[in-house]
N, C-alpha and C positions, 0 to 999 in steps of 0.2 A: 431674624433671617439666618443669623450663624445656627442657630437649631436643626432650621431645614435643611439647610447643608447637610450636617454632620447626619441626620436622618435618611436623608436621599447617600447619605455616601455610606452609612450602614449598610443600610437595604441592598444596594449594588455590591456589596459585598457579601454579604447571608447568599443572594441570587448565582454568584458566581463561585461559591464554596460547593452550593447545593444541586445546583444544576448539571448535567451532562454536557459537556464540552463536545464530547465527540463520542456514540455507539459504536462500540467494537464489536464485529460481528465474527462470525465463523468464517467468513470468506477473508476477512482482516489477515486472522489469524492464519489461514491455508497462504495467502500469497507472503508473510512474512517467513514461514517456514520453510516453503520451498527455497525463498532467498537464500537463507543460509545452508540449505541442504545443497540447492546447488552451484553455489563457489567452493563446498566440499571437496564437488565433482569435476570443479573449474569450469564452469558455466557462471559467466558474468554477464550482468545485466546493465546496459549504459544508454541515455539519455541521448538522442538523436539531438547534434545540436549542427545540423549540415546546414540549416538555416538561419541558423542563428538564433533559433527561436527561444534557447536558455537565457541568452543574453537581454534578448528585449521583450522577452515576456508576452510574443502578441497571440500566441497560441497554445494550444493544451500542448503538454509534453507527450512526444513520443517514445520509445523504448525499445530498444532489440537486446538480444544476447547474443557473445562471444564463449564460441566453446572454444580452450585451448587445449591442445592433446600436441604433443614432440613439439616438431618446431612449426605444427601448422594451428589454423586459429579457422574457423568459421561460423559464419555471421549469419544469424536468423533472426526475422522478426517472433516478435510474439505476440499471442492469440489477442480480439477483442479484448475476451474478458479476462486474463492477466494487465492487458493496458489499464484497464478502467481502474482496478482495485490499487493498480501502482500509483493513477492519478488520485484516488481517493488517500493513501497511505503518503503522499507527499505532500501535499498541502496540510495538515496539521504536524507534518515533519517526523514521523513515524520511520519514514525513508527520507534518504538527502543525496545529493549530486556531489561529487568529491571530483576536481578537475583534475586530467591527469595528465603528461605530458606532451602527451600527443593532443590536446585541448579535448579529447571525448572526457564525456562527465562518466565516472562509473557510481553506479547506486551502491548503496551502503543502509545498514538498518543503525538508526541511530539509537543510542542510552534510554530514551524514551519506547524507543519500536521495541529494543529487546525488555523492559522492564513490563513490557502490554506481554510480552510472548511469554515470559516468566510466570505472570498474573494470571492468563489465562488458559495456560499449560493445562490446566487438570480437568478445568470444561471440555477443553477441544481437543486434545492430544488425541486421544485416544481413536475418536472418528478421523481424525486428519492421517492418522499412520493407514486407516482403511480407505479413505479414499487416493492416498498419494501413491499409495502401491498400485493401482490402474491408472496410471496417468503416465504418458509419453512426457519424458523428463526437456524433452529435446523444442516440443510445445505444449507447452502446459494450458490447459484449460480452465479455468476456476470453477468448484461442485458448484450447484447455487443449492443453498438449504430451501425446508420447505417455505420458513417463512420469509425466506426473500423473497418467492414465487408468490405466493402468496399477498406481498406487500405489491409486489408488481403486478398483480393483477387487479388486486383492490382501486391503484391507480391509477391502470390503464379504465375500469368502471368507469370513473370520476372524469376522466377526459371526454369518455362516449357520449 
């Protein structure tokens, strides 16, 4: 019996060495970038928590940004599809909620988020600097590659 153990406790391990945790895509990659790009520009991104919905977890998070310029600040939502990829990028902790003292959470790219943007600098840079120079910094839109289209149409087949 101690065999099977240590056998089933091998295998669980080989499985999770070997396995993908988490696909990082090209859109990963554009929503972590613009992050830092823009608190460059002072455009911060913070975690809606008027409901309280950080605290008791009964809902998807939502997101807006605060642009600050002199001594004024204004406050925007942002797009769908920057929400989505924020929700996708915090849940495996990519991004994280830093409370501040006014209680609004501001997002932050955490050790792991920047060491994925590091890693995958050389695949994606390059297309990211071309699609981020058309993009309204103010609401940002996430590209979709082909093969996300592609993945989601395949999908949407499989529903029909």
């Amino acid at each position: 019996m101690g065999q099977d153990i240590e056998k089933l406790l091998s295998a669980i391990r080989r499985y999770l060495d070997e396995s993908d945790w988490y696909i990082f895509k090209y859109e990963d990659y554009f929503t972590l970038r613009a992050l830092f790009i823009l608190s460059r520009k002072r455009i911060y991104t913070y975690i809606d928590n008027t409901m309280e919905i950080f605290e008791q977890s009964k809902m998807g998070l939502v997101f807006y940004q605060i642009r600050r310029f002199y001594r004024k600040q204004c406050i925007n939502p942002v797009s769908e599809s920057l929400q989505k990829y924020l929700r996708r990028l915090f849940a495996p902790g990519l991004i994280s909620g830093k409370q501040q003292e006014s209680s609004d959470y501001s997002v932050y790219i955490t050790r792991m988020g920047v060491t994925f943007l590091h890693e995958f600098g050389i695949r994606f840079d390059q297309r990211f600097r071309k699609d981020f120079s058309m993009v309204n910094i103010e609401y940002i839109e996430i590209p979709e590659t082909e093969a996300s289209m592609e993945c989601a149409e395949s999908l949407q087949n499989v529903f029909i």
